[in-house]
Phi, psi and omega in degrees: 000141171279156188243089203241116191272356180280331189224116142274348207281291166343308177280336138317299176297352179275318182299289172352274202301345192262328183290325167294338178258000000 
């Protein structure tokens, strides 16, 4: 999973849609 500490918020949503999926 990426990790991005400057945007974490993003990097939720990213995890979301891969989860969902």
């Amino acid at each position: 999973m990426t990790s991005h500490p400057s945007s974490p918020i993003p990097v939720l949503r990213e995890n979301l849609s891969i989860g969902s999926r």
